[in-house]
C-alpha positions in Angstrom: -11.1 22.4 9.3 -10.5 22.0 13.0 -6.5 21.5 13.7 -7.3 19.9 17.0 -8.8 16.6 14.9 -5.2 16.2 13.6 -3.7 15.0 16.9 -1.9 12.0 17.6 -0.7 12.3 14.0 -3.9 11.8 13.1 -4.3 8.1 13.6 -8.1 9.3 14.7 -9.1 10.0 11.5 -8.3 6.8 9.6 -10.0 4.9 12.7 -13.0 4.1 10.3 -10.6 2.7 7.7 -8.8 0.4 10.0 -12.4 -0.9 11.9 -12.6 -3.3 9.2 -9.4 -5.5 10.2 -9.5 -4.5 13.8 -8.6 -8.3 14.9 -5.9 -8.8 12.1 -4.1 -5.5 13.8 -4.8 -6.9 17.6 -2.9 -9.8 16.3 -0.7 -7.9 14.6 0.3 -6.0 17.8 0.0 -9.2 20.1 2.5 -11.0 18.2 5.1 -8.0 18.0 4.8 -7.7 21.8 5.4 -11.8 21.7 8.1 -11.0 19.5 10.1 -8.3 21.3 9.6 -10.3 24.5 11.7 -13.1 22.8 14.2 -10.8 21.3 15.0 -9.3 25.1 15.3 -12.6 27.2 17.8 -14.3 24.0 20.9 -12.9 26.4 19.6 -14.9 29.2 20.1 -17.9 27.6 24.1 -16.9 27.4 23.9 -15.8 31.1 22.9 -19.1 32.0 25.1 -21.2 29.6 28.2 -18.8 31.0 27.1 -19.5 34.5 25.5 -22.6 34.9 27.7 -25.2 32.2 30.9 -23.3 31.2 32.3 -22.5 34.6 30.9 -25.3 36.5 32.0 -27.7 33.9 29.1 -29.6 33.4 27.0 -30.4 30.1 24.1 -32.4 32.2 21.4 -29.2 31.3 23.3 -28.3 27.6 20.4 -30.1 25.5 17.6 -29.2 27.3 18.6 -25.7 26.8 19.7 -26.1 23.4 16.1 -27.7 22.5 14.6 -24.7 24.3 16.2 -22.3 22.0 16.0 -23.8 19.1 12.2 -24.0 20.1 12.2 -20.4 20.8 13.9 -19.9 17.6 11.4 -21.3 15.8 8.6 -20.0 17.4 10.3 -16.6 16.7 10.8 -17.3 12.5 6.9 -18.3 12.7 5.8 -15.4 14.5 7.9 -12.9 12.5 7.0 -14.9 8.9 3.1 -14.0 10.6 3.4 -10.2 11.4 5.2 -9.7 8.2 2.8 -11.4 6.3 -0.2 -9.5 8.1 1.9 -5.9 7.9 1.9 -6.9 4.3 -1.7 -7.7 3.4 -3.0 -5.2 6.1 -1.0 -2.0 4.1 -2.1 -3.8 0.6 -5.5 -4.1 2.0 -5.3 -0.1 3.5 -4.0 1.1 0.5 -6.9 -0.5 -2.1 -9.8 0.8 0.2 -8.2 4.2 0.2 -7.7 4.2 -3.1 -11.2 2.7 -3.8 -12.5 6.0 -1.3 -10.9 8.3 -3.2 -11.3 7.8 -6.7 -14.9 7.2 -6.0 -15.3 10.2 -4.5 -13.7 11.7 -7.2 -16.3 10.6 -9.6 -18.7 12.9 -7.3 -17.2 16.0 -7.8 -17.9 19.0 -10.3 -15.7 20.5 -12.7 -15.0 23.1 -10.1 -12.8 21.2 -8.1 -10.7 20.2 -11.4 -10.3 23.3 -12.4 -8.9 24.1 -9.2 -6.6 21.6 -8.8 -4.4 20.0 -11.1 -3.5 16.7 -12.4 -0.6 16.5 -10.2 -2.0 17.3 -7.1 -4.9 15.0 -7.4 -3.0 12.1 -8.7 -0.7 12.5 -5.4 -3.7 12.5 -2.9 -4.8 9.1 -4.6 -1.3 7.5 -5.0 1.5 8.9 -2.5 -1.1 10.1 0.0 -2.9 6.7 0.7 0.4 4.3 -0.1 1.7 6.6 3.4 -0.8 6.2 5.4 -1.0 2.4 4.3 2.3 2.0 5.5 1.4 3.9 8.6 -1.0 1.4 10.1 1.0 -1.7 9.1 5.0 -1.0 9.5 4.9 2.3 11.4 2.8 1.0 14.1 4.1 -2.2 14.0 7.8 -0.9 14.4 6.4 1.8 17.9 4.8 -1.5 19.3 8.4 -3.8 18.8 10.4 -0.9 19.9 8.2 0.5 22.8 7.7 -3.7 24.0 11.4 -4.8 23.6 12.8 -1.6 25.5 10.1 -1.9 28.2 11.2 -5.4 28.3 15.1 -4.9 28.4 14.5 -2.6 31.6 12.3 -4.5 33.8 14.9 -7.5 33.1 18.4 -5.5 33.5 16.4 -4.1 36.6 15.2 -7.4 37.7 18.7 -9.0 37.1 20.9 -5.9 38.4 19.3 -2.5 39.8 23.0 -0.6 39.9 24.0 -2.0 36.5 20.2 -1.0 35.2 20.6 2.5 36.5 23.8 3.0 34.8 22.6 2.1 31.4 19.2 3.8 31.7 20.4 7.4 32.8 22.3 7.1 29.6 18.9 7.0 27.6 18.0 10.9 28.3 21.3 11.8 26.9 20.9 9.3 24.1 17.0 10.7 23.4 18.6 14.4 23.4 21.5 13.3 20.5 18.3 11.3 18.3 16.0 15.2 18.7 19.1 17.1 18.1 20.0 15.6 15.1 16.4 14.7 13.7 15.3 18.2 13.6 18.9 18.8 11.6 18.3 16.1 9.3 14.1 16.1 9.0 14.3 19.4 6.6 17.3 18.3 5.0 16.0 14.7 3.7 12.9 17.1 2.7 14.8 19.7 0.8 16.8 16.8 -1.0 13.4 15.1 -2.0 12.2 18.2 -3.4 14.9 19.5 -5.4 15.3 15.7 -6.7 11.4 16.3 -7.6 12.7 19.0 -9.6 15.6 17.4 -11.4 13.3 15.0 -12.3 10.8 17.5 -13.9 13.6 18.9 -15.8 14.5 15.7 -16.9 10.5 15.1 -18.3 11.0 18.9 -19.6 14.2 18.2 -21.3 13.1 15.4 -23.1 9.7 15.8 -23.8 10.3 19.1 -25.1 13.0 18.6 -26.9 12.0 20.2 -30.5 10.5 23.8 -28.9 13.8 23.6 -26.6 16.3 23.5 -30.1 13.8 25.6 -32.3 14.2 28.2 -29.7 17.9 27.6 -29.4 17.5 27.3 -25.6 20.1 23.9 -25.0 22.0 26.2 -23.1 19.5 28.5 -20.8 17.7 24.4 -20.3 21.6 23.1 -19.6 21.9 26.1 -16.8 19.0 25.3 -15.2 19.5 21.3 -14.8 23.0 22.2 -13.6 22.0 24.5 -10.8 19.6 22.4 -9.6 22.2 19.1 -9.8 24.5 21.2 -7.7 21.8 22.6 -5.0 21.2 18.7 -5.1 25.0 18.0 -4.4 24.9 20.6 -1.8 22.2 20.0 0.4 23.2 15.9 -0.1 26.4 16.8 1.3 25.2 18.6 4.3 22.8 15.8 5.1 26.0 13.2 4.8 27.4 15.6 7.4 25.0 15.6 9.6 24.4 11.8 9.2 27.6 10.6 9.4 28.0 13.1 12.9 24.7 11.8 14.1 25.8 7.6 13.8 29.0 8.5 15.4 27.3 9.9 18.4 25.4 7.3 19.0 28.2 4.8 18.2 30.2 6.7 21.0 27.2 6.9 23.6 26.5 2.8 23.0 30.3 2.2 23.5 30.5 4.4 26.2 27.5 2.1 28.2 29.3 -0.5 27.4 32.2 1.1 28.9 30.6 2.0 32.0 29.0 -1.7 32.4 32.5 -3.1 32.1 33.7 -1.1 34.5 30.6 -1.4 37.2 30.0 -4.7 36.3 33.9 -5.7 36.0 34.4 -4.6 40.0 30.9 -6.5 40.8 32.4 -9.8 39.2 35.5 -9.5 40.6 34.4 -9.5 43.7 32.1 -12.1 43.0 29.2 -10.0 43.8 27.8 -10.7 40.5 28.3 -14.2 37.7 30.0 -13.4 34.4 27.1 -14.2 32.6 25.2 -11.5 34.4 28.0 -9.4 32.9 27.3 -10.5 29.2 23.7 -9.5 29.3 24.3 -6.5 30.4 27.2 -5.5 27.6 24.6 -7.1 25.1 22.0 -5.0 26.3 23.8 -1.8 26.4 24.9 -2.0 22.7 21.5 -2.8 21.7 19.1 -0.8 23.9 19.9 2.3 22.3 18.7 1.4 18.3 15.0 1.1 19.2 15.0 3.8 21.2 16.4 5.4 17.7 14.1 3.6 15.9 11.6 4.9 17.9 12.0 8.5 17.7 12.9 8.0 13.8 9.4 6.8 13.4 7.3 9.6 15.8 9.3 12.2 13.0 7.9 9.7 10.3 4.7 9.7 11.7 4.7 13.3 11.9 5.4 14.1 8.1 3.1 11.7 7.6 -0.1 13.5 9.4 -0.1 16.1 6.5 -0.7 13.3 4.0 -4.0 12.4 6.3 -4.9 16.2 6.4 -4.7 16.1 2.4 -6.7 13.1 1.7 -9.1 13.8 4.4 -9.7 16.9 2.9 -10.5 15.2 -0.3 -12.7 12.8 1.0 -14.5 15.8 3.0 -14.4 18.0 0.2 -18.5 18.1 -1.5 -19.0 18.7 -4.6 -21.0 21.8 -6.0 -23.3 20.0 -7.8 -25.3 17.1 -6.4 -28.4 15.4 -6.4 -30.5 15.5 -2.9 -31.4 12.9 -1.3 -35.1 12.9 -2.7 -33.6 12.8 -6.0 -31.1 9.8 -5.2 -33.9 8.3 -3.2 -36.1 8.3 -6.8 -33.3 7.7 -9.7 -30.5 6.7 -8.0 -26.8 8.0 -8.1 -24.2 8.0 -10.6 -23.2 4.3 -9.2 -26.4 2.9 -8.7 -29.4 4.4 -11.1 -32.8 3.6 -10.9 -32.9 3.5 -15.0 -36.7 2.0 -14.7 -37.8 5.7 -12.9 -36.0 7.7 -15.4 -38.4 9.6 -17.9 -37.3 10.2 -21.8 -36.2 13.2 -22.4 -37.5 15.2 -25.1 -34.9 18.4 -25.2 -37.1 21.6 -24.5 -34.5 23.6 -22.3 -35.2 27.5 -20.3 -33.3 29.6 -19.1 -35.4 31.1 -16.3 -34.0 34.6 -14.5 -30.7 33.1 -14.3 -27.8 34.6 -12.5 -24.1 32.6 -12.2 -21.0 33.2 -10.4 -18.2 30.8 -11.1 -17.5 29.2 -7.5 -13.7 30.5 -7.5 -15.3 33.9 -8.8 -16.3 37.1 -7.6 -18.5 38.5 -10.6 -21.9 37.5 -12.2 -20.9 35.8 -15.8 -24.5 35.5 -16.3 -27.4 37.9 -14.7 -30.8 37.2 -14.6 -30.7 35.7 -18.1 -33.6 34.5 -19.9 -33.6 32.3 -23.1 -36.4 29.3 -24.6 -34.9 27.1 -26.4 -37.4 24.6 -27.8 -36.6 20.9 -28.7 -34.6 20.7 -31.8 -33.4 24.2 -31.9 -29.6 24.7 -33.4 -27.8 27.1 -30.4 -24.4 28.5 -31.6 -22.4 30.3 -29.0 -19.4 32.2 -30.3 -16.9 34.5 -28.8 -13.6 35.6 -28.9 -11.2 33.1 -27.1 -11.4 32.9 -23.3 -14.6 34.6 -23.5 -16.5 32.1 -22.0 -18.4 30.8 -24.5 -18.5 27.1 -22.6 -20.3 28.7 -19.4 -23.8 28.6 -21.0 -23.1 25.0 -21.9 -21.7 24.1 -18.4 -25.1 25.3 -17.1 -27.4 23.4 -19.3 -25.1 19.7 -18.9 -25.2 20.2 -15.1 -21.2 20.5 -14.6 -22.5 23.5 -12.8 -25.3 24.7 -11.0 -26.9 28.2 -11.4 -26.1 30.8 -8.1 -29.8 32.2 -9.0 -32.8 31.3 -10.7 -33.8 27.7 -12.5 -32.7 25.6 -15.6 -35.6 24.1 -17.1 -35.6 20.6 -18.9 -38.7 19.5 -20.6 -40.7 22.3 -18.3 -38.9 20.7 -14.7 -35.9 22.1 -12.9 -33.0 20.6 -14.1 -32.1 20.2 -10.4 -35.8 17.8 -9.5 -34.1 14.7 -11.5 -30.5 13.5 -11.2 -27.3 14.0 -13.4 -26.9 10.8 -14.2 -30.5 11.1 -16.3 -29.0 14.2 -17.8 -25.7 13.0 -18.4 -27.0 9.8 -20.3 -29.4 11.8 -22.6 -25.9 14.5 -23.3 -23.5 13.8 -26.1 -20.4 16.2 -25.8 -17.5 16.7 -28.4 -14.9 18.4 -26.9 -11.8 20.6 -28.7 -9.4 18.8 -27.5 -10.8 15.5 -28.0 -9.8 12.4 -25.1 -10.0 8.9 -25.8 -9.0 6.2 -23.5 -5.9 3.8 -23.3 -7.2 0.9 -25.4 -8.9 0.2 -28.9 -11.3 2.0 -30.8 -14.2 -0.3 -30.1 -13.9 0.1 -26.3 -13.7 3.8 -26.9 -16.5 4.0 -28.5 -18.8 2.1 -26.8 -18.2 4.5 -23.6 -21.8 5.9 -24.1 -23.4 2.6 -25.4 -22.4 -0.3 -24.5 -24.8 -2.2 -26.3 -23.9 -1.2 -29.6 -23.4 -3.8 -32.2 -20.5 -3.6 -34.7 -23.0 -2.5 -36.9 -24.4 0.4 -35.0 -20.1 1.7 -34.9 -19.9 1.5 -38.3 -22.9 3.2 -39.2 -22.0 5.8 -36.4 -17.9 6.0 -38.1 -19.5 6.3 -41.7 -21.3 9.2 -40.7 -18.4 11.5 -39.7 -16.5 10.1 -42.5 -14.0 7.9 -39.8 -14.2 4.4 -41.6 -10.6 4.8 -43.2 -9.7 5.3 -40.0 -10.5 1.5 -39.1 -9.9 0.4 -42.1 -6.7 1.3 -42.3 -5.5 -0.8 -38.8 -4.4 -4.0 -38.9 -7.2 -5.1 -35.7 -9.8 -2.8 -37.3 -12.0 -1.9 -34.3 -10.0 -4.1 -31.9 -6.7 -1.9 -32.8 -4.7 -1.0 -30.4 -4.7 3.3 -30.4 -2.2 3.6 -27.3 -2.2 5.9 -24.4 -5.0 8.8 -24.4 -5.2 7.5 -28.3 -1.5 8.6 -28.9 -1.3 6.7 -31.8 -3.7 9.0 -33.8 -3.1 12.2 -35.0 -5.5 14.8 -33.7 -7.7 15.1 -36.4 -8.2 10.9 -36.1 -8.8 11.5 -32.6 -11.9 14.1 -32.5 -13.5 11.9 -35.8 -13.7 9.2 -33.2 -14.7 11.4 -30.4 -17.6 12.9 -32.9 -18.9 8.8 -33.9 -18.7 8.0 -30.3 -20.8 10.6 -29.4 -23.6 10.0 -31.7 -23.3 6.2 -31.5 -24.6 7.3 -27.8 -27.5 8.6 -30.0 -28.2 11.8 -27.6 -31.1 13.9 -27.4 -29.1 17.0 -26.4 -25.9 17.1 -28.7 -22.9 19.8 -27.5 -19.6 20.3 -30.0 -17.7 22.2 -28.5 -14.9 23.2 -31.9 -15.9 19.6 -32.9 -14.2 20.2 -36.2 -11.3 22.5 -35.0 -8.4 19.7 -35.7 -9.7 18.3 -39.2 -8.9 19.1 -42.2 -11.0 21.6 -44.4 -12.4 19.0 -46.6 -13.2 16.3 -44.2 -14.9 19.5 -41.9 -17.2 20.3 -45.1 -18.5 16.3 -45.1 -18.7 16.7 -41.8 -20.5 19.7 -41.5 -23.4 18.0 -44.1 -23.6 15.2 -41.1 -23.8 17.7 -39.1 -26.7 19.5 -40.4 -28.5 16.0 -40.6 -27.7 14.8 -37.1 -29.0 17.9 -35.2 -32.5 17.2 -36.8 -34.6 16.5 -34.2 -32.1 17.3 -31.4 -31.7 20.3 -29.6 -27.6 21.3 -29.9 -25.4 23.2 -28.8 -22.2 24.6 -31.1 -19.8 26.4 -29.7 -17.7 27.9 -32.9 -14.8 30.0 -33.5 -15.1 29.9 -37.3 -18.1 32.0 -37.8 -19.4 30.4 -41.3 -19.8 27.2 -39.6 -22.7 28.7 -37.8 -24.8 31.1 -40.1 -27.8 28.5 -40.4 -28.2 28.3 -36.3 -31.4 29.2 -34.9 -30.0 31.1 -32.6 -26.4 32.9 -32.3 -25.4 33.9 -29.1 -22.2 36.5 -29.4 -20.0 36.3 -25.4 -17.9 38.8 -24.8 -15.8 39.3 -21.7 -18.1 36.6 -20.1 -21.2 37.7 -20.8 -23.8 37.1 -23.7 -23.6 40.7 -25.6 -26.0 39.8 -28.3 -28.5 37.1 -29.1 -30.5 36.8 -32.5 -30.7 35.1 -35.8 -27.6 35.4 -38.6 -29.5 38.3 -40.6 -30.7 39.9 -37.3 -26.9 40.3 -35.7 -25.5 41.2 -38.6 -28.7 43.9 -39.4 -27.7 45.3 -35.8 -23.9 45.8 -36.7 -22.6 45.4 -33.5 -20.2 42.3 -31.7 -21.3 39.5 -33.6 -20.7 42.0 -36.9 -17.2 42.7 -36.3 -16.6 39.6 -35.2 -18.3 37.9 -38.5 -16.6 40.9 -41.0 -12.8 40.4 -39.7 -12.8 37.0 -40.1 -14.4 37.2 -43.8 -11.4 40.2 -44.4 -9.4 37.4 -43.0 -10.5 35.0 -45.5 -9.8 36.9 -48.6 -6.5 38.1 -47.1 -5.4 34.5 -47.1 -6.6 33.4 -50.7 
C-alpha cells in the first residue's frame, strides 16, 4: 500500500467514518475555540479589577463585573459539560461503527487469512485498533483545537495589551518547543519499551497460571521463576530510566515557565514603576507566562500521540482493504444474495453429486501444487474417506469441496455447475461439518444447537441428541437444554463437547455431511453406537470422513490415502489393500498396533 495515503497521521483515511457526524465535530471544534477564547481573556478580568477598583478605590463597576464572570463562568461549565458530552458520544459512536466495519468484514474472509494471522492479532485490530482511533477523532482533536485556539489567543492579547512584554514571553516558546522534542523522542520509545515488556509480564503471568500442572510435572518452577524475574527487572529498569527522564523533562519546563515569569517581573516591574504600564497589566502577563507554556506541551504531547497512533490506522485499514480469496461475484450476489442478505427464494436444492474436474491447488501462502490436475466423481450419496498420516493434508480435499478455498486451476462441480456460479452461502447452508476439536459457543446447549436450524423444535434436538447417543448429556443438567455449558462449552469435557457438535450438525439435516475425527475425543463404546448412526445418517448423503483410525473407514466407497499433501492412492478397501502400497502400510501398522496393545 501507498505510504504517501498515511499523511497527516492519517486522519484522511478515517474521513469516510467521521462524514456521518460531520456537524456534531464542527460543533465540537466551535465550542472548543469558544472555550479557549474564554480561558485566555479570564486574566483580564483581574487586570481590570487591579486597575480600575483596587487602586482607584471605588466599588461603583465591582457587580457588574462580578455578574459578567459569573456569567462567563457559567457559560464556560455549559460549554465544557457540551464538548465533553459530544467527545464522549462521538468516540463511543467511532468506536461501534469501526467495530461494526470490522467484524463484518471479518465474516467475508476465507480461512486463509486465519491461518495467517492469529487470534491475537486480529482481536487487537478490532479492539485496541479502533478504541485509538476513536479516541483520536474525539479527545485528540479536540485537545490540538483548545491548545492551538487558547495559545493563538494568549498572543494576539499579550501582543495587543503589551508588544515588549509579548516578545519576551514568545521568544521563550522556541526554546520551550526544543526542551518538549528533546525530551519526547527520549521518553516516546521508553513509554513503548515499558508497555511491551509489561505485555510480556503479563503473558507470563497467563503462562504461569494457566499452565500450572505441565509447568510442576516438568519440574520447571524455577526455569518459569527465572524468566518472570528477568523480565520484572528489565521492567524496573527501563521504568527507572523513564522516571529519569520524566522527572528531568518537568523540571525544565518548570524552570523555563519560572524563568518567563522572571523575565516579566523584571521588564514588566521597570514598565510599572515608571508607570508606563498598570499593575494589572503586570498580572496578566505573570499569569500568562506560567500558563502559556502547558498547551504548547500539550500540544506537542499529542502530534507524538497522534503519530503512534497512525500505525493503528495503517493496521485496520489494511484489514478493512484486505479481500478475501474466496468470494461470490457480483452476478452471483446480484442472483442469491450475500452471506448477510440471501435471496433464499433463488436458491436451488441441492442434491450432492460433486467433480472434481482437472483440478490443480496451491495453498495461497504456498509455493507447491497440493493437488494437480486431479480428477474424481463422486455421485450423490457416496461415503468419501480421506486418510493420511498427521499433517498430511488430508483436510485440503475437503476445504475445496466446502468453498473455504477456491481451486488455482480447473472447476469444482456441484450437482453438474461450478461450484463458483452460485454463492457460499447456498453451499454453506446445505454443509454439516464436525470438526476434531469440536467449538461450541458461550451459552446453553439449545442455542448451540440451533446454530444451523433455527427452527428446530425441542423435539427435532432430541431426536437429533438421541441419535449420537448425547441425551444423558441433557439429562443430566439441572436446565436440561437451557443449561448453562460456560465459555467455548468449558463446562463439558471433550467427549461431551464433539457429541453435541455431531447432533448439532445433523439437526441442520445437511445434504453434504464432513467429520472431520468426529469421534476422535469419545470413548470406545460410545464411538461404536456412534459409528451404527453413522452408517445410517450418511444414507442418502454424500460425506466426507476424514479418519485416522483406519477400521472406522473400511466400508467407504471410496478411500483416498494423502501423503505429504498429495492423494497417493485412491480405491475401494479390498482394492488398496490388493495393491499393497500407502494405504497398506498404513492399514497393517495400525492393526500390529492393535494386537500389541491387547
Amino acid at each position: 500500500m501507498n505510504k504517501n495515503k498515511y499523511r497527516h497521521f492519517g486522519i484522511p483515511l478515517v474521513i469516510p467514518f467521521m462524514k456521518p457526524y460531520r456537524k456534531r465535530i464542527l460543533l465540537m471544534v466551535f465550542l472548543g475555540i469558544l472555550s479557549s477564547l474564554i480561558d485566555s481573556v479570564y486574566p483580564l478580568f483581574n487586570r481590570y479589577v487591579l486597575d480600575n477598583i483596587i487602586i482607584s478605590k471605588t466599588l461603583a463597576t465591582l457587580p457588574s463585573v462580578i455578574l459578567l464572570y459569573i456569567a462567563l463562568l457559567l457559560f464556560q461549565v455549559w460549554d465544557n459539560y457540551f464538548t465533553t458530552y459530544t467527545c464522549s458520544r462521538l468516540e463511543l459512536w467511532m468506536d461501534r461503527d469501526l467495530r461494526n466495519k470490522a467484524f463484518t468484514h471479518l465474516q467475508t474472509l476465507s480461512f486463509s487469512y486465519f491461518n495467517r494471522h492469529n487470534v491475537g492479532y486480529i482481536h487487537s485490530r478490532i479492539m485496541s485498533d479502533t478504541g485509538r482511533i476513536g479516541e483520536l477523532v474525539s479527545w485528540r482533536l479536540m485537545d490540538i483545537v483548545w491548545n492551538l485556539s487558547y495559545i493563538i489567543c494568549v498572543i494576539l492579547v499579550m501582543l495587543f495589551t503589551n508588544i515588549k512584554l509579548a516578545l519576551v514571553i514568545i521568544l521563550l516558546i522556541p526554546l520551550a518547543v526544543a526542551v518538549i522534542v528533546f525530551f519526547q523522542k527520549k521518553l516516546i520509545p521508553l513509554n513503548r519499551r515499558v508497555r511491551e515488556i509489561n505485555s510480556t509480564i503479563t503473558g507470563d503471568y497467563n503462562e504461569g497460571i494457566t499452565g500450572i500442572h505441565t509447568i510442576k510435572t516438568l519440574v520447571a518452577e524455577d526455569r518459569m521463576n527465572s524468566g518472570f524475574r528477568a523480565d520484572t527487572s528489565e521492567m524496573e529498569k527501563t521504568s527507572v530510566r523513564t522516571a529519569h527522564h520524566s522527572s528531568l523533562f518537568k523540571s525544565s519546563m518548570t524552570f523555563i515557565s519560572y524563568f518567563a515569569l522572571a523575565l516579566v517581573l523584571w521588564q514588566g516591574g521597570k514598565l510599572t514603576i515608571e508607570n508606563l504600564m498598570f499593575i494589572g497589566t503586570l498580572s496578566v502577563f505573570m499569569t500568562y507566562a506560567l500558563d502559556i507554556l502547558e498547551p504548547i506541551q500539550n500540544t506537542i504531547n499529542t502530534i507524538s500521540v497522534l503519530i503512534t497512533i497512525q500505525v493503528n490506522i495503517e493496521r485496520l485499514i489494511n484489514l478493512l482493504n484486505t479481500e478475501s480469496d474466496v468470494k461470490d461475484s457480483k452476478e452471483v450476489i446480484e442472483k442469491y444474495g450475500d452471506i448477510f442478505s440471501p435471496k433464499y427464494e433463488n436458491w436451488e436444492e441441492l442434491e450432492g453429486d460433486i467433480e472434481f474436474r482437472n483440478v490443480s491447488f496451491i495453498y495461497p501462502d504456498g509455493n507447491e501444487y497440493v493437488l494437480k490436475n486431479f480428477n474424481l466423481k463422486i455421485p450423490y450419496g457416496t461415503n468419501i474417506a480421506i486418510v493420511g498420516e498427521t499433517g498430511a493434508g488430508k483436510s485440503t480435499l475437503v476445504n475445496l469441496v466446502c468453498r473455504f478455498y477456491e481451486p488455482t486451476k480447473g472447476q469444482i462441480l456441484i450437482d453438474g455447475r461450478d461450484a463458483r456460479e452460485r454463492s457460499q452461502s447456498w453451499l454453506h447452508h446445505h454443509l454439516g461439518y464436525v470438526l476434531q476439536t469440536p467449538h461450541l459457543f458461550t451459552g446453553t446447549i439449545r442455542e448451540n444447537l440451533i446454530y444451523g436450524k433455527p427452527d428446530a423444535t425441542d423435539e427435532d434436538i432430541m431426536n437429533a441428541l438421541k441419535t449420537v447417543f448425547a441425551e444423558d448429556i441433557v439429562n443430566r443438567m439441572e436446565d436440561g437444554l437451557d443449561s448453562d455449558i460456560g465459555e467455548g462449552g468449558n463446562m463439558l469435557s471433550t467427549g461431551e463437547r464433539q457429541l453435541l457438535s455431531f447432533a448439532r450438525a445433523i439437526l441442520a439435516d445437511p445434504k453434504i455431511l464432513v467429520l472431520d475425527e468426529a469421534t476422535s475425543s469419545i470413548d470406545t463404546m460410545t464411538e461404536k453406537k456412534i459409528q451404527n448412526a453413522i452408517a445410517a445418517l450418511i444414507k442418502g448423503r454424500t460425506s466426507f470422513v476424514i479418519a485416522h483410525r483406519l477400521s472406522t473407514v473400511v466400508d467407504a466407497d471410496i478411500i483416498l490415502a494423502v501423503k505429504d499433501g498429495k492423494i497417493a492412492e485412491k480405491g475401494t478397501h479390498k482394492e488398496l489393500m490388493d495393491l499393497k502400497g500407502y494405504y497398506y502400510e498404513l492399514y497393517t501398522s495400525q492393526y500390529i498396533d492393535s494386537l500389541k496393545d491387547i
